[in-house]
N, C-alpha and C positions, 0 to 999 in steps of 0.2 A: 504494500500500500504506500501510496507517496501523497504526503501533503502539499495542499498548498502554501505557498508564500506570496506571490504577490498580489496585489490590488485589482490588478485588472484579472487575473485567476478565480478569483471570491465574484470579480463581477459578472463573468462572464457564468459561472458558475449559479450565483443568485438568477442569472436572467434566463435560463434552463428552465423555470419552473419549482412549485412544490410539490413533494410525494404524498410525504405523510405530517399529519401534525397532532403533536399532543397538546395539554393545558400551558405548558411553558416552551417546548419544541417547536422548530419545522424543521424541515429535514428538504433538500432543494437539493435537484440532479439534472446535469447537462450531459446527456448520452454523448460519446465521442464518435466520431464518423468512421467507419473502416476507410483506411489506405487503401488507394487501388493500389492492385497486385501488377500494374505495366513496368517496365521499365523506362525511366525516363530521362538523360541525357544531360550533363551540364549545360549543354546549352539551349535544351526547352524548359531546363528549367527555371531559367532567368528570367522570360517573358511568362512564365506563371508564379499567380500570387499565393502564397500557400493560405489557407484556410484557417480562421480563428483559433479554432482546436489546436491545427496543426503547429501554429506558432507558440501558444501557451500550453497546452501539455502535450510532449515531446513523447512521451512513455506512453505505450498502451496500455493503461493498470488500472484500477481501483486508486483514485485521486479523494480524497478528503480534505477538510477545511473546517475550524469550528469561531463562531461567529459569538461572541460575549459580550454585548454592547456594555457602556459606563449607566446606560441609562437603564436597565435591567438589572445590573449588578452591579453595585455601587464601589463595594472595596476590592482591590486586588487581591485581596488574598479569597475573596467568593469566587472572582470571574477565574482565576488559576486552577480554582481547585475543581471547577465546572467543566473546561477545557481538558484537565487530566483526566477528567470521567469520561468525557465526549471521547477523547483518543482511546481511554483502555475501552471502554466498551465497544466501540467500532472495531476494534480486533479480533473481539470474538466473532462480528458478520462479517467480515472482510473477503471470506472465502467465497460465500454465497451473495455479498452485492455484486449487483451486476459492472462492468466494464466502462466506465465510467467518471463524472466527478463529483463529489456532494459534497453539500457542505450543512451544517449542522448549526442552525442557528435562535440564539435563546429568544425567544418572543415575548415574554412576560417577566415580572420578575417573584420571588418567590416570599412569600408574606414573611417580615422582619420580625412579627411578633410569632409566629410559629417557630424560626428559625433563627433565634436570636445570636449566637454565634457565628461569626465571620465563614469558619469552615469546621461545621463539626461533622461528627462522623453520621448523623441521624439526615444532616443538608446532602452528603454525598450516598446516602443510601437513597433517598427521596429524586436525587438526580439521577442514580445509576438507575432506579425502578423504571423511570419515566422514559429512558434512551433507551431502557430495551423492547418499551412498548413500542415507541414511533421503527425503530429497526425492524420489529416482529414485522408491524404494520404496514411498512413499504414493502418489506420480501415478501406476507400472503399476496398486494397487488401485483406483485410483478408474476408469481404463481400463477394468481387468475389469468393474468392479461396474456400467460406462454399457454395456458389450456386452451384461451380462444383465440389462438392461433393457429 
């Protein structure tokens, strides 16, 4: 799996669409396009512009990105410890998302009075609960959508 890092990466990624979404999740996927299989020339390739995808991600892999806003999660040490959840728990679907890039973005923020701690261990159970629903939740649609295929 390879992350993202740059800006226009997450954006290009954000403008893909969303999959699935929980009470505080979305979860957004930008399918990558297969490479033709021609063979093509250094010098036709000059007068061709290579394709969005192609420019920003170079790899054909499962690409991921986790998205924390300041405005959702106010202190660093919540939006860190939110991001360490988004990455381990993607590891465990990583096999079974599809080929692709997502990115993993918090939408809401998580009531300060249920979660009074910066980063306790009850916020990152409450957050690891919630990533495995939206994960479950995209891979049954992608399920469906290769049945009615």
């Amino acid at each position: 799996m390879q992350r993202l890092k740059t800006r226009p990466q997450f954006q290009a990624a954000l403008a893909g669409g969303t999959v699935s979404r929980t009470a505080h999740f979305a979860l957004h996927r930008l399918s990558l396009t297969q490479p033709s299989d021609t063979c093509v020339t250094p010098g036709e390739q000059l007068g061709l512009a290579p394709s969005l995808e192609q420019a920003l991600f170079d790899l054909r892999d499962v690409w991921l990105g986790a998205m924390v806003p300041k405005r959702w999660a106010r202190r660093a040490v919540t939006r860190n410890a939110i991001k360490r959840q988004i990455y381990n728990v993607s590891q465990r679907f990583c096999v079974d998302l599809p080929v692709a890039v997502h990115v993993v973005r918090l939408r809401a923020t998580f009531d300060r009075k249920a979660f009074i701690s910066a980063s306790s261990d009850h916020l990152k159970l409450a957050v690891r609960q919630e990533l495995e629903q939206l994960f479950v939740h995209a891979l049954h649609l992608d399920k469906r959508q290769e049945v009615r295929a």
